[in-house]
TORBA-721486 format. One record per residue: residue number from 0; residue in one letter; chain; x, y, z of N, C-alpha, C, CB in turn. Coordinates in pm, 1 decimal, decimal comma. Glycine has a CB too. Example, Ala and Ser with C-alpha at 12.3 -4.5 7.8 and 13.67 -1.06 7.14 Angstrom:
2
[site 0 'a' 'A' [1319,0 -569,0 780,0] [1230,0 -450,0 780,0] [1320,0 -330,0 780,0] [1130,8 -447,3 904,6]];
[site 1 's' 'A' [1285,0 -225,0 708,0] [1367,0 -106,0 714,0] [1290,0 3,0 787,0] [1408,4 -59,8 572,5]];
END
This chain:
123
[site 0 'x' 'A' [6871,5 12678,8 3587,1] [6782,5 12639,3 3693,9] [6860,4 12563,4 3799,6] [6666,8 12554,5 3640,1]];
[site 1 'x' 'A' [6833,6 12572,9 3953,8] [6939,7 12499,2 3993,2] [6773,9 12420,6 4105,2] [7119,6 12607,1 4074,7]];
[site 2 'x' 'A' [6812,2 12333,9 4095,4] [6755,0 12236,6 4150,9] [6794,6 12163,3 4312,4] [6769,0 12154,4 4048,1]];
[site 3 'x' 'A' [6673,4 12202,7 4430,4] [6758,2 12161,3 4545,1] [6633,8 12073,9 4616,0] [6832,2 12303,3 4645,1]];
[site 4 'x' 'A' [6689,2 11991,3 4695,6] [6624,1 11906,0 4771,0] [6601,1 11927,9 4959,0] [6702,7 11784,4 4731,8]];
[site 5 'x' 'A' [6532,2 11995,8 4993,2] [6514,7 12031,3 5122,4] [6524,9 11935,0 5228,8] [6404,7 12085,1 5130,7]];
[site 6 'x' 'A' [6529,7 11806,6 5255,0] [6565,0 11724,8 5333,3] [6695,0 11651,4 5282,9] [6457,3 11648,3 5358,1]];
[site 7 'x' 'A' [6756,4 11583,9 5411,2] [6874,4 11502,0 5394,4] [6880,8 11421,5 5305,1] [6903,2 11438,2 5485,5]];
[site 8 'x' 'A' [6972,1 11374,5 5196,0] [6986,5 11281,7 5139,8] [7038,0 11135,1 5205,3] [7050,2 11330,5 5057,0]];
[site 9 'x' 'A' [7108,6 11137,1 5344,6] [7107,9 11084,4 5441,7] [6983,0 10953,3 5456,6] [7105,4 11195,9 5526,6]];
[site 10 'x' 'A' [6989,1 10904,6 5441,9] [6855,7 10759,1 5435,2] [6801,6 10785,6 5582,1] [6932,8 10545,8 5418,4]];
[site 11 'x' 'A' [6860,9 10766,6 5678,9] [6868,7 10813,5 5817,9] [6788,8 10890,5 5875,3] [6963,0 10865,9 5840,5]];
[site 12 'x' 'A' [6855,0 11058,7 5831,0] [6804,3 11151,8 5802,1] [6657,9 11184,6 5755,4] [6874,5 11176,2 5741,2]];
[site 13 'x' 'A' [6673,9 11126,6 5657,1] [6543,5 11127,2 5571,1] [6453,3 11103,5 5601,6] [6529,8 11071,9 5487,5]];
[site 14 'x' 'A' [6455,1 10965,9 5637,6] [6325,9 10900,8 5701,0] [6304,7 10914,6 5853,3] [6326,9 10749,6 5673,0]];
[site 15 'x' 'A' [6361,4 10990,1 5907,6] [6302,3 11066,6 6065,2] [6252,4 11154,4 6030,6] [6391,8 11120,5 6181,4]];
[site 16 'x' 'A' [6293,9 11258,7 5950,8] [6244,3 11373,3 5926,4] [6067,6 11356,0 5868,3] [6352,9 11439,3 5820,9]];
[site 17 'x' 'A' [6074,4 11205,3 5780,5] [5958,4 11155,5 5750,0] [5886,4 11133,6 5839,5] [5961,3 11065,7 5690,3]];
[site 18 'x' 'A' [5919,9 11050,1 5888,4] [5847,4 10961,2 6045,1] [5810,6 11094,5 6137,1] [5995,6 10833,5 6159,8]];
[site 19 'x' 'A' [5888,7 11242,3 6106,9] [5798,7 11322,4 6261,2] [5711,9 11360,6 6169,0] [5871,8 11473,6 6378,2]];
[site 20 'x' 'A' [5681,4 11396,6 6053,8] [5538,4 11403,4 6022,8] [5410,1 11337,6 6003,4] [5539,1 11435,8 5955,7]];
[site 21 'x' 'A' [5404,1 11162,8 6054,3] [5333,0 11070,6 6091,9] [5253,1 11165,6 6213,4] [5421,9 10934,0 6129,8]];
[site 22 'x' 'A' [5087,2 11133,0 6199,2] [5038,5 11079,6 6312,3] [4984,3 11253,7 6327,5] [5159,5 10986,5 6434,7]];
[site 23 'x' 'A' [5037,1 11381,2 6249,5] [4984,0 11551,1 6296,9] [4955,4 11564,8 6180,0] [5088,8 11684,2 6362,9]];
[site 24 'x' 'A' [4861,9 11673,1 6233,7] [4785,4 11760,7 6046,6] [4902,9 11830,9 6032,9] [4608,8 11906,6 6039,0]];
[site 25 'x' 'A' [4903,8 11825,6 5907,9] [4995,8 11880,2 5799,0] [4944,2 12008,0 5724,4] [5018,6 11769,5 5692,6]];
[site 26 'x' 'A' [5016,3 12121,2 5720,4] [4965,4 12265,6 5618,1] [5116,9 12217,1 5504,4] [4979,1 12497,8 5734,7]];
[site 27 'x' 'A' [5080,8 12153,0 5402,5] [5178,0 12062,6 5285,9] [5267,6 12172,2 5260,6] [5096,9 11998,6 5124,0]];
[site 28 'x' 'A' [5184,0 12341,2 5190,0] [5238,3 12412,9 5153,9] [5332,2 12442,2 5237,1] [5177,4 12484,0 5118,3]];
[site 29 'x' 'A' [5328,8 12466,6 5345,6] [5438,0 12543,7 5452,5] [5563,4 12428,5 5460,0] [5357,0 12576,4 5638,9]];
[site 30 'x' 'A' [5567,7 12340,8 5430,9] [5668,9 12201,3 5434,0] [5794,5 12224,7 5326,4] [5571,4 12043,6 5378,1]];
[site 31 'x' 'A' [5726,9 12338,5 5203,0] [5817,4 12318,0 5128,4] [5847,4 12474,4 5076,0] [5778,3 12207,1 5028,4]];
[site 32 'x' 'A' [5958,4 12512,5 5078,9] [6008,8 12682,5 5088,5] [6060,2 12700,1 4925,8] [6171,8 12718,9 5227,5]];
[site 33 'x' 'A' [6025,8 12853,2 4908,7] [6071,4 12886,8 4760,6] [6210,8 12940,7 4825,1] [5962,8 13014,1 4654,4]];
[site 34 'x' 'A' [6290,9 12935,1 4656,4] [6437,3 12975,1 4669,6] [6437,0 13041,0 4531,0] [6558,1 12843,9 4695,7]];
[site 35 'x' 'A' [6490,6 13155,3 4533,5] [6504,3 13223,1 4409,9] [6601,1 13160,5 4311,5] [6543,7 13357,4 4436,1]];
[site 36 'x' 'A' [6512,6 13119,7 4191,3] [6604,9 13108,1 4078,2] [6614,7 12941,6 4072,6] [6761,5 13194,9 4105,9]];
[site 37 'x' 'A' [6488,6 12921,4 4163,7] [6514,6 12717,1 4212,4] [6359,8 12643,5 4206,7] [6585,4 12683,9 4438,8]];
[site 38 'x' 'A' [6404,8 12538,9 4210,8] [6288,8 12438,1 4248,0] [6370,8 12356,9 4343,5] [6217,1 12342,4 4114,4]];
[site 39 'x' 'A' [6262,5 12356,4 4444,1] [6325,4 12280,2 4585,2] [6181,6 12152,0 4579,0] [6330,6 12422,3 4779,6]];
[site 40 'x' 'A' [6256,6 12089,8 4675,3] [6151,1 11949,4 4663,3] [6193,3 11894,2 4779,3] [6167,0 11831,1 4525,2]];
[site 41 'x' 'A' [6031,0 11815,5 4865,7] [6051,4 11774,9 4971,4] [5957,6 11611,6 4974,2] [6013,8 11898,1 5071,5]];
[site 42 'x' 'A' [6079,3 11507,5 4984,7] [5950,2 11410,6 5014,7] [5951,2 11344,5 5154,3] [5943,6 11286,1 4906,1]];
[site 43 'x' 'A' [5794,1 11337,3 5132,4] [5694,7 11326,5 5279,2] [5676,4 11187,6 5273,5] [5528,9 11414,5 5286,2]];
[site 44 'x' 'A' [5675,4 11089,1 5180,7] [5621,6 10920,1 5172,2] [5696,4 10907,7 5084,3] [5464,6 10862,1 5137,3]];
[site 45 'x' 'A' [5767,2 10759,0 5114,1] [5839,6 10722,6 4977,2] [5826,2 10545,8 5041,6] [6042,6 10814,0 4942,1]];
[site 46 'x' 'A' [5777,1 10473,2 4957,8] [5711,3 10333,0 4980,7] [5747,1 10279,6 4867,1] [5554,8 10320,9 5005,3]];
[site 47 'x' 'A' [5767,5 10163,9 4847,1] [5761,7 10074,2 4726,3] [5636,0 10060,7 4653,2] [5797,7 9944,5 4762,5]];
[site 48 'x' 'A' [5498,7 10095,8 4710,7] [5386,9 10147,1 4640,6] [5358,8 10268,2 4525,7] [5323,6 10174,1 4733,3]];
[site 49 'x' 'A' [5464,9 10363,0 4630,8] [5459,6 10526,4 4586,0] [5505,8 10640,0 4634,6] [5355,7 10568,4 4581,8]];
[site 50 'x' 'A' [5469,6 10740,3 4630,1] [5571,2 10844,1 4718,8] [5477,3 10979,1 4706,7] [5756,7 10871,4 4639,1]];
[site 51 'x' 'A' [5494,7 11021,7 4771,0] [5444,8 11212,5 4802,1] [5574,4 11329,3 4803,8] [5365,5 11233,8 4996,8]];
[site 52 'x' 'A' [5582,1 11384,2 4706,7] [5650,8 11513,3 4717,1] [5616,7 11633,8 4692,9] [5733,9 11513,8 4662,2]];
[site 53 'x' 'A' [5672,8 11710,0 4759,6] [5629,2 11821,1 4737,8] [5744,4 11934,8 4669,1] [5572,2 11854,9 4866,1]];
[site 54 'x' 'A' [5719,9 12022,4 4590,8] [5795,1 12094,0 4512,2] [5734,3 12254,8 4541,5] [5784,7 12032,6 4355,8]];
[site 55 'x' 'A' [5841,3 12330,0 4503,1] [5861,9 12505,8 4495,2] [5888,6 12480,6 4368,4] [5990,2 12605,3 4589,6]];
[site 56 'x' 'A' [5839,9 12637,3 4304,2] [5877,4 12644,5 4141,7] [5902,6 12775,4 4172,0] [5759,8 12608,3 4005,5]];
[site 57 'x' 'A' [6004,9 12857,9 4182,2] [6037,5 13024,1 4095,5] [5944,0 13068,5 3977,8] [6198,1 13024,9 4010,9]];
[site 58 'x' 'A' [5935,8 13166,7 3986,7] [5842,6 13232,6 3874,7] [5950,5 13192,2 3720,0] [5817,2 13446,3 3914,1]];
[site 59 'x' 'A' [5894,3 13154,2 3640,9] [5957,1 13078,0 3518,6] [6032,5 12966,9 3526,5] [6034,8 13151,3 3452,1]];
[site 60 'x' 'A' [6034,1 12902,3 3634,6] [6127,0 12776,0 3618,7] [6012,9 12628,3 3590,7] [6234,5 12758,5 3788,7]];
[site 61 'x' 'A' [6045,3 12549,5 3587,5] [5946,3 12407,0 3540,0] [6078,1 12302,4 3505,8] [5819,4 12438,7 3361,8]];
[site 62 'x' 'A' [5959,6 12203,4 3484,9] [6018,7 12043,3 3469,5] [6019,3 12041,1 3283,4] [5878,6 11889,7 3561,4]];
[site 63 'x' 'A' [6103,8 12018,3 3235,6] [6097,2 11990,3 3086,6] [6031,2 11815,1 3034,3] [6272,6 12013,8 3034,4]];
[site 64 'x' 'A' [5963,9 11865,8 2905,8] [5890,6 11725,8 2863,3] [5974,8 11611,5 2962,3] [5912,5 11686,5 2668,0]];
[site 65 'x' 'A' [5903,9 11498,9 2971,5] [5935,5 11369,9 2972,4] [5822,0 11291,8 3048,9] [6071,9 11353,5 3031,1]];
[site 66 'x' 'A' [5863,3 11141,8 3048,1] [5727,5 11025,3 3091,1] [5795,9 10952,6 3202,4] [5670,6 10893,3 2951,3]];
[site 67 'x' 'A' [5711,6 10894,5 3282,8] [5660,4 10804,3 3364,4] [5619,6 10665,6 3343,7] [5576,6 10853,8 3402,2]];
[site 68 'x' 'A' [5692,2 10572,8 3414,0] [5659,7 10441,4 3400,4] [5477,6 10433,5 3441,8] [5772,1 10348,8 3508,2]];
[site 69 'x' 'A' [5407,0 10532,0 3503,5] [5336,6 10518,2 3606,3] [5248,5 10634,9 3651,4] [5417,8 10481,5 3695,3]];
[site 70 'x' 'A' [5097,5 10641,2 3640,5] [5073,6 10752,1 3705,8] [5111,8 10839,3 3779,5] [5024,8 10743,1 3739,9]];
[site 71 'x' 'A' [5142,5 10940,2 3772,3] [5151,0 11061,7 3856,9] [5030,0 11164,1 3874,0] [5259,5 11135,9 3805,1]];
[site 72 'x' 'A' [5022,6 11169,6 4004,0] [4872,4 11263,7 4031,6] [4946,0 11405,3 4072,4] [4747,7 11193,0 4189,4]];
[site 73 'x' 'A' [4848,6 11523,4 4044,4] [4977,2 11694,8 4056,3] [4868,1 11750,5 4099,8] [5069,7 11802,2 3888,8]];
[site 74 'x' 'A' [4856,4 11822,8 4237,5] [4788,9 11899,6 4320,7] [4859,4 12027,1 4327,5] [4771,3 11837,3 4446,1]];
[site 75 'x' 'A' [4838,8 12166,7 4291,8] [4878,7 12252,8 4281,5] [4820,5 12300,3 4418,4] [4861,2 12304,3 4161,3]];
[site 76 'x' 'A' [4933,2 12345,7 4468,4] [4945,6 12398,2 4634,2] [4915,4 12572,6 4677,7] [5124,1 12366,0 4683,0]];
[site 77 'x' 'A' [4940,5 12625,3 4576,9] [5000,9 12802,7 4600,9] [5004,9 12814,0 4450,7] [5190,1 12843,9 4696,0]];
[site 78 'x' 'A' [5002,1 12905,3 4400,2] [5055,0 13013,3 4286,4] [4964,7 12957,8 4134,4] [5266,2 12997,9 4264,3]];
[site 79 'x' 'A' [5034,4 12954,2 4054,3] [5010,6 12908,5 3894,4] [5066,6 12860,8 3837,9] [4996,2 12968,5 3812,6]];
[site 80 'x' 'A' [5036,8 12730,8 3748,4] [5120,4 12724,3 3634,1] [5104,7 12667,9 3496,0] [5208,7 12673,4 3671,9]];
[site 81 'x' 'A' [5153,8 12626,7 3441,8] [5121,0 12593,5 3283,0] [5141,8 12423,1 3245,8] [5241,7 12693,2 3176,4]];
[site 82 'x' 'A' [5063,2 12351,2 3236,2] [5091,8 12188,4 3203,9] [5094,2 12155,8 3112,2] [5026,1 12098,7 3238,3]];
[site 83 'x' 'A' [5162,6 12096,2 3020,2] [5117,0 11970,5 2862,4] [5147,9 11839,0 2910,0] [5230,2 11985,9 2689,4]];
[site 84 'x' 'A' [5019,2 11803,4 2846,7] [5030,3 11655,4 2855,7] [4951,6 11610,2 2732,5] [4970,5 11591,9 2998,1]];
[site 85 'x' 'A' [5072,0 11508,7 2665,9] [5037,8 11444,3 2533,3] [4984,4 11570,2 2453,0] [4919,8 11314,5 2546,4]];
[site 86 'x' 'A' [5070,0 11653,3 2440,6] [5031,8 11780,1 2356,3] [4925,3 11909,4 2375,2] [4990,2 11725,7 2248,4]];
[site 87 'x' 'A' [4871,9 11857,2 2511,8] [4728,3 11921,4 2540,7] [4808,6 12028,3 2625,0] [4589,9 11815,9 2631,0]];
[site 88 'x' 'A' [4785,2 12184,2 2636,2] [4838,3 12265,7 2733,0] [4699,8 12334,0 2851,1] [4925,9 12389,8 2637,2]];
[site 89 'x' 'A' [4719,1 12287,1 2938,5] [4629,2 12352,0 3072,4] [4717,0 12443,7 3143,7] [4575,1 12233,4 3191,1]];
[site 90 'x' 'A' [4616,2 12556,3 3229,8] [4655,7 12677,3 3311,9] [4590,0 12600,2 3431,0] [4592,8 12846,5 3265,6]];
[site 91 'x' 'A' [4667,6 12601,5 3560,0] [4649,2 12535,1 3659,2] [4671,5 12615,6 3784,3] [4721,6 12427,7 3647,9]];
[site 92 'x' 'A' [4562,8 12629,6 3829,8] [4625,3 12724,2 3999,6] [4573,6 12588,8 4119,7] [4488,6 12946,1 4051,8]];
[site 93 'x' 'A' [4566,4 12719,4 4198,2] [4579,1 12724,6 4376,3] [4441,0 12579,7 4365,3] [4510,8 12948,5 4490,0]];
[site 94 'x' 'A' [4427,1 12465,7 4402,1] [4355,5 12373,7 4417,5] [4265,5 12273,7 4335,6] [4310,5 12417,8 4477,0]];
[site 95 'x' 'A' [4378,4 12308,1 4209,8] [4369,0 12221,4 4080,0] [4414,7 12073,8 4080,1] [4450,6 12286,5 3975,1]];
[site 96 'x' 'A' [4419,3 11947,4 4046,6] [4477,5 11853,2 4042,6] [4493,0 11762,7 3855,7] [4401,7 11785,7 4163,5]];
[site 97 'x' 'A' [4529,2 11692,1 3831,2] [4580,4 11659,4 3736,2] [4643,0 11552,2 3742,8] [4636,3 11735,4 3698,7]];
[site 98 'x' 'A' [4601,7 11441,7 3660,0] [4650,6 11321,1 3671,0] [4717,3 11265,2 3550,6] [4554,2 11244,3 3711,5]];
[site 99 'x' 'A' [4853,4 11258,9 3548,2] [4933,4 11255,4 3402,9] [4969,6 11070,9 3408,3] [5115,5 11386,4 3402,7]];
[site 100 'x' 'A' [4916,9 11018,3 3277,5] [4889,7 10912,4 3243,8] [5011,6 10831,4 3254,8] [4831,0 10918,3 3130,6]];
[site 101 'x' 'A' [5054,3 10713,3 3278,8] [5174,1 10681,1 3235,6] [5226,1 10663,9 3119,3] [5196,5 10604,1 3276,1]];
[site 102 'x' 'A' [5359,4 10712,7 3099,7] [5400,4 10687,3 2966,6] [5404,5 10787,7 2855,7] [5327,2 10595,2 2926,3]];
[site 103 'x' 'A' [5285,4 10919,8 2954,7] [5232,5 11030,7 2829,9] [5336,6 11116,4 2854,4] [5068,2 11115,5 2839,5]];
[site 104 'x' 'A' [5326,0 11198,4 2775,2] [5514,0 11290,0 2773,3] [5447,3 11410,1 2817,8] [5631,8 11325,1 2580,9]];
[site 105 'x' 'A' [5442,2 11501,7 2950,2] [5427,9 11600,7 3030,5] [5555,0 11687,5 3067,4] [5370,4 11547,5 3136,7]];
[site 106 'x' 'A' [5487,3 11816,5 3118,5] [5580,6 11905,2 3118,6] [5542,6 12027,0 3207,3] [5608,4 11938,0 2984,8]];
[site 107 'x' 'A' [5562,3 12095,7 3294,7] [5506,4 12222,8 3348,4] [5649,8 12326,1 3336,2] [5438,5 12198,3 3525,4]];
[site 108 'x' 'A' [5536,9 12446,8 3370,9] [5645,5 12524,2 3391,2] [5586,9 12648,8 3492,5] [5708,0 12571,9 3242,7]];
[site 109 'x' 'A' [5619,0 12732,5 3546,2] [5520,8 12816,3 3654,3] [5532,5 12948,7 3567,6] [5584,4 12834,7 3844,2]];
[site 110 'x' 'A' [5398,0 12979,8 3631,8] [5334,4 13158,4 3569,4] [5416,4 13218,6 3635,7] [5163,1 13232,7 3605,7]];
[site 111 'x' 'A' [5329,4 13160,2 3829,4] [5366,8 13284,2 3898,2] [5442,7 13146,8 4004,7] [5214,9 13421,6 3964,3]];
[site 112 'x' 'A' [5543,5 13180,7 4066,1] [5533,6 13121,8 4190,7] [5499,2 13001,2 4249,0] [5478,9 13175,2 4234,8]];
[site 113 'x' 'A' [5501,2 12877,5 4260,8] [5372,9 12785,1 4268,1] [5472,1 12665,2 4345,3] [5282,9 12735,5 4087,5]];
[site 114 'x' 'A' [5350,1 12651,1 4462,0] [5355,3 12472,4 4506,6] [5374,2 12368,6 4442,1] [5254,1 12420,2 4550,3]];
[site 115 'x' 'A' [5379,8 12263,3 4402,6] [5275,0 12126,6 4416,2] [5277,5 12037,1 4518,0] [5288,1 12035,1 4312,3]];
[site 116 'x' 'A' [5186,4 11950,6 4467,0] [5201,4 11773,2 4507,9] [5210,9 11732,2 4488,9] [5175,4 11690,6 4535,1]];
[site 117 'x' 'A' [5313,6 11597,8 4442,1] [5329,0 11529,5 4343,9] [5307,0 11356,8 4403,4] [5472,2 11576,8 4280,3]];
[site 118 'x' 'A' [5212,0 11298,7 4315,5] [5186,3 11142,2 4424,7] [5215,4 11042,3 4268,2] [4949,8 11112,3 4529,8]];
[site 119 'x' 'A' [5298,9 10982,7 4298,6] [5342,9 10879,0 4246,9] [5272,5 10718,3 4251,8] [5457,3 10887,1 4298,5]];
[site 120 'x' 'A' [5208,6 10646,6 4164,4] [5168,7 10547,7 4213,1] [5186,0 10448,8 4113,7] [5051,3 10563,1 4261,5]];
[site 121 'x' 'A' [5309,2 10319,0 4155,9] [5359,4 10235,6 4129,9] [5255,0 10126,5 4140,1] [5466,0 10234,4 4192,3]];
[site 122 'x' 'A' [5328,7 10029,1 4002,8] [5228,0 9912,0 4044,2] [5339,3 9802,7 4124,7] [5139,2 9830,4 3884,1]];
END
């Protein structure tokens, strides 16, 4: 799986690219592009509160088990995919959301193709 990040790692960079999406409606999905054979990821907010990203999944690629200090909320953007959390497995499409507990051990992986949203919320 090769894993890529669509904006600058650049701090600079980053946070202009952030700052021009202040203030206009946003289509989330179109923000973040598939790459064959990848998961790309784009973040839109990143605060000491929390953060918004957005992710591409390839048809069979996903995030393997692991936990969170901290809620994470998952808005599925485009396509399908497959979730466990704390052992439980859900089928998740196009305008599903999902809120993975902190601490609980989660995991996706995509059917077909698929968006998300991923909102992070720190205490």
């Amino acid at each position: 799986m090769e894993y890529t990040q669509e904006s600058s790692e650049s701090t600079g960079k980053s946070d202009k690219k952030r700052d021009d999406l202040k203030g206009r409606v946003l289509a989330l999905r179109d923000l973040v592009n598939y790459q064959d054979g990848a998961v790309s990821s784009r973040m839109i907010v990143n605060r000491k509160a929390g953060s918004i990203t957005l992710f591409s999944f390839d048809e069979n690629e996903g995030l393997s088990e692991h936990t969170a200090p901290y809620d994470a909320v998952v808005t599925i953007l485009d396509g399908e995919c497959e979730v466990w959390v704390a052992g439980t497995t859900y089928q998740m499409k196009e305008g599903d959301t999902i809120i993975f507990p902190a601490n609980a051990p989660h995991a996706l992986s995509a059917i077909t193709r698929f968006k998300m949203m991923l909102t992070m919320i720190r205490e």
